[in-house]
N, C-alpha and C positions, 0 to 999 in steps of 0.2 A: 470197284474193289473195296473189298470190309476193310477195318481197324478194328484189331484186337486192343483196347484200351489197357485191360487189366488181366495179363496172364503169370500164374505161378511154374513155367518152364523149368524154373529154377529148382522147383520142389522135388523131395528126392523120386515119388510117384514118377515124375516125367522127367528129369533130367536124364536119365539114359537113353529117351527117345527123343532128345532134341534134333538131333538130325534129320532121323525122317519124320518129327512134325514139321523141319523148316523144310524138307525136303515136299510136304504136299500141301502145303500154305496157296500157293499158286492154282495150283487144280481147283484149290475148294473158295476161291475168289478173294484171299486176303495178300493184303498189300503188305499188311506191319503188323506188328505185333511188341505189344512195350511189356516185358517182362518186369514185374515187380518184386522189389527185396523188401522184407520183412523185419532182417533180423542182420547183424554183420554179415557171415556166413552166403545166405542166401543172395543177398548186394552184390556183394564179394561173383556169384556166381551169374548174377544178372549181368553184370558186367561183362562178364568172361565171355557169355552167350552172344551178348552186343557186338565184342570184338569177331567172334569167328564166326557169325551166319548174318547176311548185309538183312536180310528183313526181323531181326531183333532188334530191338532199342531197352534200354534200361532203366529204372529207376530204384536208386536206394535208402534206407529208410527203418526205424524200428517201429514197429506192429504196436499197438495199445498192451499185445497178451508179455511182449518181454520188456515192456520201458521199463520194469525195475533192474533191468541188465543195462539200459543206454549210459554211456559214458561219454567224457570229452574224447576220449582215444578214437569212438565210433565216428562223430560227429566230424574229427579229423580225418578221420578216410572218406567219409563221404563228401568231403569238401575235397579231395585230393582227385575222385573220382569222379566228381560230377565234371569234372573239367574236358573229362572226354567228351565228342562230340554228340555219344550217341546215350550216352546219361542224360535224359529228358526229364527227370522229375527226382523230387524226395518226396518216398513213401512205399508200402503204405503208412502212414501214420494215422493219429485220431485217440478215440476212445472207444471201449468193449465193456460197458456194466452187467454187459448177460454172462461173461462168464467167471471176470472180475479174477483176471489168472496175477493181473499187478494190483495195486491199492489203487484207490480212484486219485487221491491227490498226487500219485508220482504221475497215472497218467497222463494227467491236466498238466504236469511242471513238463513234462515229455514232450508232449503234444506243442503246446506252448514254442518250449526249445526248438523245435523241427521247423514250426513254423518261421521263428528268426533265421534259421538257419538257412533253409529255403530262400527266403528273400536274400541275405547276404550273399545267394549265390547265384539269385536270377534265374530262379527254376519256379516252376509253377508245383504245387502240393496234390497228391493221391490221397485221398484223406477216407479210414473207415471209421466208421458210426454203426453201433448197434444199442439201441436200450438208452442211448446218451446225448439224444440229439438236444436237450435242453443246455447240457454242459457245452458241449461241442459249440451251438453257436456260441453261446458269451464266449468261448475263447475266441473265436472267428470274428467276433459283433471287438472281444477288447484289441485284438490283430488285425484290425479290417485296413488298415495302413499298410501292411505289410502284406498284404494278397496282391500285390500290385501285379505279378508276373502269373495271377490267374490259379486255378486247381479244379477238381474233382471229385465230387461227391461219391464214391464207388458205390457201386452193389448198393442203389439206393432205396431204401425201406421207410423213408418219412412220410408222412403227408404234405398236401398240396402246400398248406403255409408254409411249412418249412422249407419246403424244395425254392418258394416262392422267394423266400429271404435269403438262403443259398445262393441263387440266382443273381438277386441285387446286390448282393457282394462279392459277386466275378465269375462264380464258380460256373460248373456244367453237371450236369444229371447224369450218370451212368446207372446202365440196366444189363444185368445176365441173363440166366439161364431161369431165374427165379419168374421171370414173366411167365413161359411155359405152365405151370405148376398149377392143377386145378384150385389150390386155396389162394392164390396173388388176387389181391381183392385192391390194386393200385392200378388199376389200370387209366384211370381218372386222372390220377397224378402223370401216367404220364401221356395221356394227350395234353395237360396242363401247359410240360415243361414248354417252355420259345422254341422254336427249331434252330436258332442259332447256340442252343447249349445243351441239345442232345446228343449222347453216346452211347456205341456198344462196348460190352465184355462180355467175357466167360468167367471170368475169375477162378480159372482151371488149375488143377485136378477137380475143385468144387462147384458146387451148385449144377452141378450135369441137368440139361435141359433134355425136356420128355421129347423123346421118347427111347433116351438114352441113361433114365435115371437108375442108380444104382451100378455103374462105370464109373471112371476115373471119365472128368469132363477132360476135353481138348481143345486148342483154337479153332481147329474143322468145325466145330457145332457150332460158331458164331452166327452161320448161317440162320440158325432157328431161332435164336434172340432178333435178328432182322423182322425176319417173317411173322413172328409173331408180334410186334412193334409195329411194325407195318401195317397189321390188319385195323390196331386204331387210329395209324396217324395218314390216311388217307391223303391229308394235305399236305403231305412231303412226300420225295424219294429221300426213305430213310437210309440206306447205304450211301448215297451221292452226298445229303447232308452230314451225317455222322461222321466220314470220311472227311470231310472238308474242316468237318470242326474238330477231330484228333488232332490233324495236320497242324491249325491254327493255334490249338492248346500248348503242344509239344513243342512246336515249332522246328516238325519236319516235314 
């Protein structure tokens, strides 16, 4: 059975259809699915999703695009939340210089914060990176104390160094829908990654994998992030692996 690592259920795109995506999770070979919060709002909803369908799990979290909205008030609910059983993570967090919707130092002072946060509360980090993977490690290289309880590289776009150092500081490699894509010129990175810190997403409504692009993505297509990961990592069963290592990440 798959793991969805990283899905936006939560998003308004698909919130109306969470039923019947939980409703055909099963048929299309997925076990779990860890819905991820962005923003309050969306936490708030990840949550709620956790509580009422048993194959959600959640994680909550501000985005790099609203840290200039993060407050103590957020921080406080998501310490209030994560306490349920099936709140696995804080995030996504990170940083975004591609589209640079906050200032780069609030999202460093953000990013930062989440991360203590996270540790204070024994949750392992969802972490995104785009355009910022130099920033990103030094805050991870000045936090490497506080990874104790492990994370996630999402939807990951680096090269092989960097996946490589990633790596040596706890984390794990997630791959979507983006593999599919005739210009993914990373395929190299990820035969790289160790099989013990290999994962799938969709990172749904986005990144829809071919031969579904231009739709709203869904956990169903997890399928073809597999199969296509599969074709270069011959030396694993990548569902049995990936699966094993969600479980281990999450700790469900």
């Amino acid at each position: 059975m798959l793991i969805d690592t990283h899905a936006h259920v939560n998003d308004e795109r698909l919130m109306p259809f969470a039923a019947d995506i939980h409703d055909g999770l099963k048929d299309a070979g997925i076990e779990k699915v860890v819905v991820a919060g962005y923003d309050r709002a969306s936490s708030e909803r990840a949550v709620l999703l956790s509580r009422e369908y048993p194959a959600y799990y959640a994680s909550v979290g501000i985005h790099p695009h609203d840290s200039d909205s993060a407050s103590a008030d957020d921080y406080a609910l998501f310490g209030k939340l994560s306490s349920e059983s099936k709140c696995v993570a804080i995030g996504e967090i990170g940083l975004d210089y591609y589209y640079d919707l906050s200032e780069r130092e609030i999202q460093k002072k953000v990013f930062a914060e989440q991360i203590e946060l996270a540790y204070s509360l024994k949750k392992p980090i969802i972490i995104h990176v785009r355009d910022a993977y130099g920033d990103a490690l030094k805050i991870l290289r000045d936090s490497s104390k506080l990874l104790a309880y492990g994370g996630v590289m999402h939807c990951f776009g680096g090269s092989a160094e960097v996946m490589r150092e990633a790596v040596g500081l706890g984390l794990y490699i997630a791959f979507g829908g983006a593999v599919t894509f005739k210009n993914f010129a990373k395929s190299d990175v990820v035969r790289a990654v160790p099989a013990e810190r290999l994962l799938l997403e969709t990172d749904c409504p986005y990144m829809t994998p071919v031969p579904f692009r231009g739709k709203d993505n869904r956990p169903e297509y997890i399928g073809l992030v597999r199969d296509k990961i599969q074709e270069w990592r011959q030396d694993i069963d990548v569902e049995e692996v990936t699966c094993k290592n969600a479980k281990t990440l999450f700790n469900i």
